[in-house]
C-alpha positions in Angstrom: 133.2 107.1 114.1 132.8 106.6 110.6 129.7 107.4 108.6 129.3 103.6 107.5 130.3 102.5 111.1 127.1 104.7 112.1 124.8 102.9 109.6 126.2 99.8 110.7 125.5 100.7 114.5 122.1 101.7 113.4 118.5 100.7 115.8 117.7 98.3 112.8 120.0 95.9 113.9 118.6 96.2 117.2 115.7 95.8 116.0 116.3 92.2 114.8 118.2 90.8 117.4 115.2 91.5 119.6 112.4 90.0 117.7 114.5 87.2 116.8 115.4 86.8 120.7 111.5 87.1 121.5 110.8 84.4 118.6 113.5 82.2 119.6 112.2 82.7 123.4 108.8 81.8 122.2 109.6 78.6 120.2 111.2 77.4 123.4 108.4 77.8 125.5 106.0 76.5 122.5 108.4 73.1 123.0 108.2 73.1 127.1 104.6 73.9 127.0 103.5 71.2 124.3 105.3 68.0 125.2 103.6 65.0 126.8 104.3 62.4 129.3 103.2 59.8 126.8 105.2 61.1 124.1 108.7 62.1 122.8 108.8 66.0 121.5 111.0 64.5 119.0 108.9 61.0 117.9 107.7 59.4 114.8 104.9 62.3 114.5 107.3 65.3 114.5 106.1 67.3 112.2 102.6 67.2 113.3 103.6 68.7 116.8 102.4 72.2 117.7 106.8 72.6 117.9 107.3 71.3 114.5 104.5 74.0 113.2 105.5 76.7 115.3 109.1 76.3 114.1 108.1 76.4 110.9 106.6 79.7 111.3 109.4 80.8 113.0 111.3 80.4 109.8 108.9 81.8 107.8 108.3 84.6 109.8 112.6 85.6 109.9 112.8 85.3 105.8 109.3 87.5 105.5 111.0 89.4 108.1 114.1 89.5 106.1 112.7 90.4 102.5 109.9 93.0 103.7 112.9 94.3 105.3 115.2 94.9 102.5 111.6 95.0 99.5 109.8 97.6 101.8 112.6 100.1 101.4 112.2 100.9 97.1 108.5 100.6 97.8 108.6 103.3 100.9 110.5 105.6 98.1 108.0 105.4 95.7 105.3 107.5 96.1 102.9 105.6 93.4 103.2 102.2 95.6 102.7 104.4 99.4 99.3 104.9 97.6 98.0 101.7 96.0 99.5 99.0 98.4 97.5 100.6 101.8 94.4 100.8 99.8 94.8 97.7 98.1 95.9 95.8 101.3 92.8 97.5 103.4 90.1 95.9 100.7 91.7 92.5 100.8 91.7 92.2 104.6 88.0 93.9 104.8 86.7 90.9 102.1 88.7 88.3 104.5 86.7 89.5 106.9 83.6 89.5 105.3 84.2 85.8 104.6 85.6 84.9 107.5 82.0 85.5 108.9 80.3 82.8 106.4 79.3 79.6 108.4 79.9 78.0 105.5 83.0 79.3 104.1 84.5 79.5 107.9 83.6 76.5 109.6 83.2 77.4 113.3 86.5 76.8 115.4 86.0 75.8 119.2 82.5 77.8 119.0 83.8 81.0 117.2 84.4 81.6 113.6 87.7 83.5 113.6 89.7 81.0 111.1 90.1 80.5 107.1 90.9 76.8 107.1 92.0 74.6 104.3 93.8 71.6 103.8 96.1 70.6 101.0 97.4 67.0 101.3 95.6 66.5 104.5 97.9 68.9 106.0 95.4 71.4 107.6 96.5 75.1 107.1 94.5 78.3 108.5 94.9 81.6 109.5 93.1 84.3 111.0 91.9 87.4 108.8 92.1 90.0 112.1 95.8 89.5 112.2 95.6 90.8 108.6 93.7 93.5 109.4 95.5 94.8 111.9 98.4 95.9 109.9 96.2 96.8 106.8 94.3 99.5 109.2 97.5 100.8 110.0 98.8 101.3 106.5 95.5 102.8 105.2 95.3 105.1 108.4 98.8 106.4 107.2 97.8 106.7 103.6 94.7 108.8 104.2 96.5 111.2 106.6 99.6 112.0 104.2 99.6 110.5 100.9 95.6 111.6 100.2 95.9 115.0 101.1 93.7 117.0 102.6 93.2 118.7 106.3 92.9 115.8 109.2 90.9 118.2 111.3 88.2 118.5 108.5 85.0 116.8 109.9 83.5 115.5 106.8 86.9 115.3 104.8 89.3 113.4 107.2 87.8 112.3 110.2 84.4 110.9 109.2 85.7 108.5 106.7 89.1 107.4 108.5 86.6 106.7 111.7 84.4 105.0 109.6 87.0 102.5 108.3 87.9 101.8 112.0 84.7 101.2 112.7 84.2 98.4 110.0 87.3 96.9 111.4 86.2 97.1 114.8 82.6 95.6 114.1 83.7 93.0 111.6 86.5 91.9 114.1 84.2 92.2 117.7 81.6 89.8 116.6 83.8 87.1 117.8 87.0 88.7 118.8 86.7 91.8 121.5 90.4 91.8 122.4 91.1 91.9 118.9 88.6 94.8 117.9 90.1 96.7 121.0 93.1 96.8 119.9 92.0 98.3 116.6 89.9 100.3 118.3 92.6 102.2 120.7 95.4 101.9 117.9 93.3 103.6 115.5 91.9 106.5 118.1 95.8 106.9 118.7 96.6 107.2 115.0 93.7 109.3 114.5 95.5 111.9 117.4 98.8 111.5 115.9 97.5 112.4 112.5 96.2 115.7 114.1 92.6 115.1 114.2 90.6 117.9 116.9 89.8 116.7 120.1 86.5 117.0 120.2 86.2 114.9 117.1 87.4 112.1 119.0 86.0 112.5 122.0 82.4 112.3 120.0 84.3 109.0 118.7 85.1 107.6 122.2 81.5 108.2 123.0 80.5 106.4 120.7 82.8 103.8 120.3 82.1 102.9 124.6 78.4 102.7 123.6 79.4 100.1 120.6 81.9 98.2 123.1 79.0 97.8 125.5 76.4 96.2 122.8 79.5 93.5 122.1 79.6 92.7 125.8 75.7 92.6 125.8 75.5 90.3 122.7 77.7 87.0 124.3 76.8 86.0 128.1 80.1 84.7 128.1 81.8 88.2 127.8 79.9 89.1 130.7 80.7 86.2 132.9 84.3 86.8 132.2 84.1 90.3 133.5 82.2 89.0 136.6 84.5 87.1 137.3 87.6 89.4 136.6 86.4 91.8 139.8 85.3 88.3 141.7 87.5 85.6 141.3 85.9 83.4 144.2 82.4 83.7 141.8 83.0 80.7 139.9 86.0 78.9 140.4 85.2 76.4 138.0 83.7 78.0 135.2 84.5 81.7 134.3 86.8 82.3 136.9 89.2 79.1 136.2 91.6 80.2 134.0 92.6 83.4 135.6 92.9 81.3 138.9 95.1 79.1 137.3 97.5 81.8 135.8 97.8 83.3 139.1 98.9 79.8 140.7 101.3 79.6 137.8 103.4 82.6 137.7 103.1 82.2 141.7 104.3 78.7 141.6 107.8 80.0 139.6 108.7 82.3 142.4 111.7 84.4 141.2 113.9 82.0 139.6 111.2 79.6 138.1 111.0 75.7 138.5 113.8 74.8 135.3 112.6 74.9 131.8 110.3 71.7 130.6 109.6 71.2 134.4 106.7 73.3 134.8 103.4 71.2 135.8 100.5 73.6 134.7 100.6 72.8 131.2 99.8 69.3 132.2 96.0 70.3 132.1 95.4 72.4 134.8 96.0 75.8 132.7 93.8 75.9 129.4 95.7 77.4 126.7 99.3 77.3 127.8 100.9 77.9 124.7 99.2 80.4 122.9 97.0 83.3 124.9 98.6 82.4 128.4 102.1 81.6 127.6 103.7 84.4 129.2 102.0 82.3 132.7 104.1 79.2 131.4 107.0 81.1 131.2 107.2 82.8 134.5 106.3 79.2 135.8 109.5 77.9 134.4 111.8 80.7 134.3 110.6 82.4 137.6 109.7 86.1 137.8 112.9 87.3 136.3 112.4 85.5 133.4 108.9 87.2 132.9 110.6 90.5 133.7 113.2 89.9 130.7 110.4 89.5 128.3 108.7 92.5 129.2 112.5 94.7 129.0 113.1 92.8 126.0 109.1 94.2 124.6 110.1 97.7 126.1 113.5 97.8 123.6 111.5 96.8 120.8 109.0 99.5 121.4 111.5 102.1 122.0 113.4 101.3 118.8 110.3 101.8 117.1 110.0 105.1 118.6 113.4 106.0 116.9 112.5 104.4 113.8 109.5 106.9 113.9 112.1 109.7 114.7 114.1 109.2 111.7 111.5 108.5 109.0 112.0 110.2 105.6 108.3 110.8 105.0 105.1 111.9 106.9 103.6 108.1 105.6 106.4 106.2 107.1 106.3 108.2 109.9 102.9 107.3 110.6 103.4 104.1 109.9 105.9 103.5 112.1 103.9 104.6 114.8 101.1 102.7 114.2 103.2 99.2 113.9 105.3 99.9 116.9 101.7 101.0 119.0 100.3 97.6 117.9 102.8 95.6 119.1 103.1 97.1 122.4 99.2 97.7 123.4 98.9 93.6 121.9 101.6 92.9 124.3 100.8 95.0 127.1 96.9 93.6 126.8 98.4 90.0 126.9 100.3 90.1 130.0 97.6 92.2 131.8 95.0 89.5 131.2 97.5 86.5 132.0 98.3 88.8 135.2 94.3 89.2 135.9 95.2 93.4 135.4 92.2 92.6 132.7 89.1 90.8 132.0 90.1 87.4 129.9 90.0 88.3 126.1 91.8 85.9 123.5 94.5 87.8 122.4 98.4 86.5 122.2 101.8 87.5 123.2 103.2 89.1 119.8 106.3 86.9 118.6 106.3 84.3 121.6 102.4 82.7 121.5 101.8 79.6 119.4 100.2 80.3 116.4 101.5 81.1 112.3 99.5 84.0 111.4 100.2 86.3 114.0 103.9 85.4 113.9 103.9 86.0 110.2 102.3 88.9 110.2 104.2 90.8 113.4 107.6 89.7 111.2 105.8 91.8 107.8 105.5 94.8 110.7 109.4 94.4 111.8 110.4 94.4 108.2 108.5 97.8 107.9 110.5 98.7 110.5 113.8 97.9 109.7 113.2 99.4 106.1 112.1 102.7 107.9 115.3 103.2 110.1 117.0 102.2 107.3 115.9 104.9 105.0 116.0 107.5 108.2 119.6 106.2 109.2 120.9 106.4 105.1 119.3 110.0 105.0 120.9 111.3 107.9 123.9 109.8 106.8 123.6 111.7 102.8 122.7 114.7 104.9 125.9 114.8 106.8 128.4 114.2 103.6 126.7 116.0 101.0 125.5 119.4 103.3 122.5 120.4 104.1 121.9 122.2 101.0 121.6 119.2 98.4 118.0 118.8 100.3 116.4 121.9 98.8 116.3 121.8 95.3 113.4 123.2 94.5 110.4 120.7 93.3 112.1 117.5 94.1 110.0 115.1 96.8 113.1 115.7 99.5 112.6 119.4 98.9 108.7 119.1 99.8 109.4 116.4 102.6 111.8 119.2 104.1 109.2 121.8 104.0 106.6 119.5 105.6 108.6 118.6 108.5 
């Protein structure tokens, strides 16, 4: 096989055919789960239908996907842009954040204030600032851990501060979103490992981090009734305890082969929330068991083929990176389907690529494109590697010389 064949067989390919077969998996569901009896999913109101939006998205999040894809990969090369983009990405989603948490600049949202909400031409348009933040913690994790300098298992120079940045994440986050702040949370502590921080460093950190996990469970009842009813479903069938009842009788209702897409009868008001945070219920309603256990091999690919897009990175940064994208998007995954399953308390957190909603989509697509730009720098260098010899990758002071020596 030829050098070019190789690039062209390359994981990054892989990579997209997989996120586009969760997306176009998702927008299907997002149709089944969203139709009513009293209306036609294709009627006079189209484009205000949670379909219409969702494939809008869709498209928006495969061009993103697309650009960040083929953008990312000059920008990964430069080393002036690996240090101002992280940073400057981390202050914007910390001052979203910050605002997000304004009564009257976020206008609560079915009791919480998670959303930035406008709405040009009476078309209302919002988005959620932890979805931002969530990739902007991983990018300034890997900036401060290779681009910065400096030893990661210094106390006072490393760790302190990069544990203190997760920790505004997680507190600015966990007022009104614990699944959310968990995930940073455990991301972060895994980047922190990765990065070659001491052990004892983070287990301090875990300490502490349990004891600030506990006050966000003390501060909303409702956190604590869901976690009552979690280890005692028969506790309140009709309050707490409802919506994990109901996604149990969904994915039992599918049995193994499902009842037929579009002929599902949960959505029909019995489960709350069918096609966003319990989706993945909806879908093993409709498409049986097998069809659930498709999504989840589909989610274990795309996690693996980050795994070799970490492999092959060029630099320390994208190496990091990598990991931390690739980490997100499985522990968001594998946090989803536990709580749809009842393996977890209920938390509202979505199914990355598949749920209902823009800004996640959006944002997951920015995280493939970093992806695909990785490999495709790793694949290309292994490939230059191979026809020009070894030896073309230690002149002395270039950056592939000091990459070399690094790794």
């Amino acid at each position: 096989m030829s050098d070019s064949q190789r690039v062209s067989t390359s994981p990054s390919g892989a990579i997209l055919i997989t996120s586009l077969a969760l997306m176009a998996i998702g927008l299907v569901m997002v149709a089944s789960t969203t139709v009513s009896l009293d209306r036609s999913l294709f009627g006079p109101d189209f484009l205000r239908t949670p379909f219409a939006r969702q494939l809008v998205f869709v498209l928006m999040g495969v061009v993103l996907l697309a650009v960040t894809g083929r953008v990312a990969r000059p920008c990964l090369a430069s080393a002036e842009l690996r240090r101002r983009v992280p940073v400057i990405l981390f202050v914007i989603a910390v001052g979203l954040l910050m605002v997000a948490l304004v009564p009257s600049l976020a206008p609560s949202h079915r009791g919480v204030q998670r959303w930035l909400r406008w709405a040009p031409g009476g078309i209302e348009i919002g988005f959620q600032p932890s979805d931002v933040a969530k990739l902007a913690l991983v990018g300034w994790l890997a900036w401060f851990f290779t681009e910065r300098g400096g030893d990661p298992r210094a106390l006072r120079a490393s760790f302190v501060p990069a544990a203190g940045a997760i920790g505004l994440c997680v507190l600015l986050v966990g007022k009104e979103d614990f699944g959310t702040s968990a995930l940073l949370a455990v991301v972060g502590a895994a980047m922190l490992l990765i990065a070659g921080c001491r052990f004892r460093h983070l287990a301090v950190l875990s300490a502490v981090g349990a004891c600030g996990f506990a006050g966000l469970l003390l501060a909303a009842p409702y956190r604590i009734a869901r976690l009552v009813a979690f280890w005692n479903l028969s506790a309140d069938p009709s309050g707490a305890a409802y919506q994990p009842r109901q996604s149990l009788m969904t994915i039992a209702s599918g049995g193994w082969l499902g009842t037929g897409l579009g002929s599902g009868l949960q959505k029909y008001g019995y489960l709350p929330e069918c096609h966003t945070d319990f989706i993945f219920a909806a879908l093993c309603e409709e498409m049986g068991l097998l069809g659930g256990c498709m999504v989840i091999a589909l989610f274990g690919v795309l996690i693996w083929l980050g795994a070799q897009a970490m492999l092959s990175a060029v630099t320390r940064f994208e190496r990091l990176l990598a990991f931390g994208v690739t980490a997100t998007i499985g522990l968001q995954a594998a946090m989803n389907i536990a709580v749809v399953t009842v393996l977890a308390p209920t938390t509202g957190i979505s199914l990355p690529l598949i749920s209902a909603g823009g800004s996640g989509l959006i944002t997951f697509c920015v995280a493939i494109g970093l992806l695909v730009a990785i490999e495709s720098r790793g694949s290309c260098a292994a490939v230059s590697a191979r026809t020009l010899g070894p030896t073309t990758h230690f002149v002395v002071g270039s950056p592939q010389a000091q990459e070399a020596a690094v790794w």
